[in-house]
N, C-alpha and C positions, 0 to 999 in steps of 0.2 A: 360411382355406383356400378355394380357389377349388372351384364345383360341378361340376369337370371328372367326367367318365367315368371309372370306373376298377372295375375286378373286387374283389366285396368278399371279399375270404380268407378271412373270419372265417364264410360263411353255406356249410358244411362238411355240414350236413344232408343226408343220404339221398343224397350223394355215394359213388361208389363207386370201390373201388381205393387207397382211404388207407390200407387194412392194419386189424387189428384194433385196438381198444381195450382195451390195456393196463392195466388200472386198478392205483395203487401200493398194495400193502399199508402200512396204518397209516403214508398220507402224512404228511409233517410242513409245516404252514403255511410252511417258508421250506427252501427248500435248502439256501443261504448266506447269508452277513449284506447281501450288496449287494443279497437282494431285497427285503431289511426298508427299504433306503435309497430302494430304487425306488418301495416301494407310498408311503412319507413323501413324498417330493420329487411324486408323481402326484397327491398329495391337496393337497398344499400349493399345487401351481401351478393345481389344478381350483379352489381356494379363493377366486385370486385375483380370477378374474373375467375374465383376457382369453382364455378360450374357453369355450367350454359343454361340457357330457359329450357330445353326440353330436359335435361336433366332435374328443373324446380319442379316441371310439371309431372317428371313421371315421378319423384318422393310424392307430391301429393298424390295422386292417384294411387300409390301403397299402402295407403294409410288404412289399417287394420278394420276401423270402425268409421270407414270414411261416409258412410251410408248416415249415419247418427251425427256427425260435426257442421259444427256451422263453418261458413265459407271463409274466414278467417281461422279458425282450428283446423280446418285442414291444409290450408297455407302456412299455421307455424307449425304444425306437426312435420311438413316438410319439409322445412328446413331445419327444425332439430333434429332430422332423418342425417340430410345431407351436412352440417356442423359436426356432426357426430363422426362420419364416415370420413370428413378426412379429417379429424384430430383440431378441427377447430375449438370442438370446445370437451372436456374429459370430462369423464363419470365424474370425478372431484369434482366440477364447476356445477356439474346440474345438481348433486347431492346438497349445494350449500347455496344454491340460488344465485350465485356471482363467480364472478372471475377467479379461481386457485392459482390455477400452474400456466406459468410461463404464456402467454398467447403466441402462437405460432403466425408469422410472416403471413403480409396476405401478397396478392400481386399488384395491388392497384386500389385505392380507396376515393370512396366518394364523397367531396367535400361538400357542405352545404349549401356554400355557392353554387356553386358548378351544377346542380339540381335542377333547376328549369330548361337548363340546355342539351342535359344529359338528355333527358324525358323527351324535347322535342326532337333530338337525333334519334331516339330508337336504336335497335338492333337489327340495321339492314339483313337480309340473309341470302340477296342474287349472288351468285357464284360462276364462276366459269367452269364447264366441264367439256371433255373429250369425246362423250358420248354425243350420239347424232339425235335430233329429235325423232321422236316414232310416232306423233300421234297430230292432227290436225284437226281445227276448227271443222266440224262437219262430222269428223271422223265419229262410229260405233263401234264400243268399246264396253269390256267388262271386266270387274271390277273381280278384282282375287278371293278365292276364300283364304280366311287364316283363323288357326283354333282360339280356342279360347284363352289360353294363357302364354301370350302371344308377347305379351311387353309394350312397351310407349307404343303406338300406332295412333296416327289421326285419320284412320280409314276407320267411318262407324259400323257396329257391326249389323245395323239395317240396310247398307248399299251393298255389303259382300257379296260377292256373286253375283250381283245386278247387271244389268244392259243399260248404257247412259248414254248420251253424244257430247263430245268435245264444245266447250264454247266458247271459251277461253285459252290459249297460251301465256305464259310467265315468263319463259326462259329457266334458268336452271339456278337451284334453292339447295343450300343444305338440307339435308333428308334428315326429318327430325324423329326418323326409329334410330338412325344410327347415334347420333348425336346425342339423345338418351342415353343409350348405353355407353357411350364414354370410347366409340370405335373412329371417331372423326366425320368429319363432315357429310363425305361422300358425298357432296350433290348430285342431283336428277333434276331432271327437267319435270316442273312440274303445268297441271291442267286443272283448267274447272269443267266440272261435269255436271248435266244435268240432265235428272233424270224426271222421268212421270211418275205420278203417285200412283197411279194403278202398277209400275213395273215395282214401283216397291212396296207396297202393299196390295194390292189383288185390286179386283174389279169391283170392289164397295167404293173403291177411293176417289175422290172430288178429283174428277176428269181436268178442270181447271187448275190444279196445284200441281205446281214440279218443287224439286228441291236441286239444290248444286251445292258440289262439294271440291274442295281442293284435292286434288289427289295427285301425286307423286308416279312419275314413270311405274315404277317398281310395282305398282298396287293396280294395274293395268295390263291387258292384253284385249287383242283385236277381236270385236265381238264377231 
């Protein structure tokens, strides 16, 4: 996936005018059975190794009509994004609903067994980098501004530009703007930050409520 510009749909926070939050009583994990086929085929092809997770997450977030899809369509929409982009599957396969031409190599496949262990290893993402830590438990700090069509970013755009205090260290994590865009890992050292609701929403805000966020060296400087 190329690191083009693009509006991430997915970062919805403290936006306004979406309408309320409908919450389902006594949801049930799958609607229909083609979601149970979507969450399978999502894991399988993250398993394989020709893209990373911030790459599944920033295809969904592209997704044109992402505002309208339920939370399964825009999970396959994203992958028929990223299938497509690298020749996994050709205009030929989706024009006729199955398999045409030749399947191209994958790097590694997920065998049905191997499934409960896969799952409970995860995809660790501590790293070791050469850069020194900059920021400390205690430490006041504020948070970057970045435009709007910015690309993958897990900085929401209600903490930008805010004032938080450190309260957490991690040690150092692939940086998952880079790692979207397909430029490598680059770790950073990342922190959790937590901020007041009045710094992020004004002085109507329930004095009682903070929020905290992960955030990445990168997305920080010294308040």
């Amino acid at each position: 996936m190329s690191g083009a510009a693009y509006v991430n749909h997915a970062d919805l926070g403290g936006r306004l005018g979406l309408g309320n939050v409908e919450p389902e009583a006594n949801e049930p994990w799958f609607h229909a059975d083609w979601e149970k086929r979507a969450l399978a085929l999502t894991l399988a092809m993250g398993a394989t190794g020709a893209w990373t997770i911030d790459q599944s997450r920033a295809a969904r977030e592209q997704q044109p009509g992402y505002l309208g899809m339920s939370y399964y369509e825009v999970w396959t929409g994203g992958m028929e994004r990223l299938l497509a982009d690298r020749g996994l599957v050709t205009a030929a396969d989706t024009a006729a609903g199955h398999a045409v031409d030749p399947a191209k190599p994958l790097p590694r496949k997920l065998l049905a067994e191997n499934v409960p262990a896969t799952l409970a290893r995860g995809g660790p993402t501590g790293r070791e980098t050469g850069e020194a830590q900059r920021f400390h438990v205690g430490d006041r700090v504020r948070t970057v501004e970045m435009p709007e069509q910015i690309g993958h970013t897990r900085l929401p755009r209600y903490v930008r530009g805010k004032t938080g205090t450190v309260v957490l260290t991690h040690g150092a994590h692939v940086f998952a703007d880079s790692s979207a865009a397909g430029t490598g890992e680059a770790p950073q050292w990342l922190y959790t930050v937590r901020f007041s609701a009045h710094d992020l929403f004004g002085p109507e805000a329930d004095p009682s409520v903070s929020v905290s966020v992960d955030a990445w060296d990168s997305y920080l400087m010294p308040a």
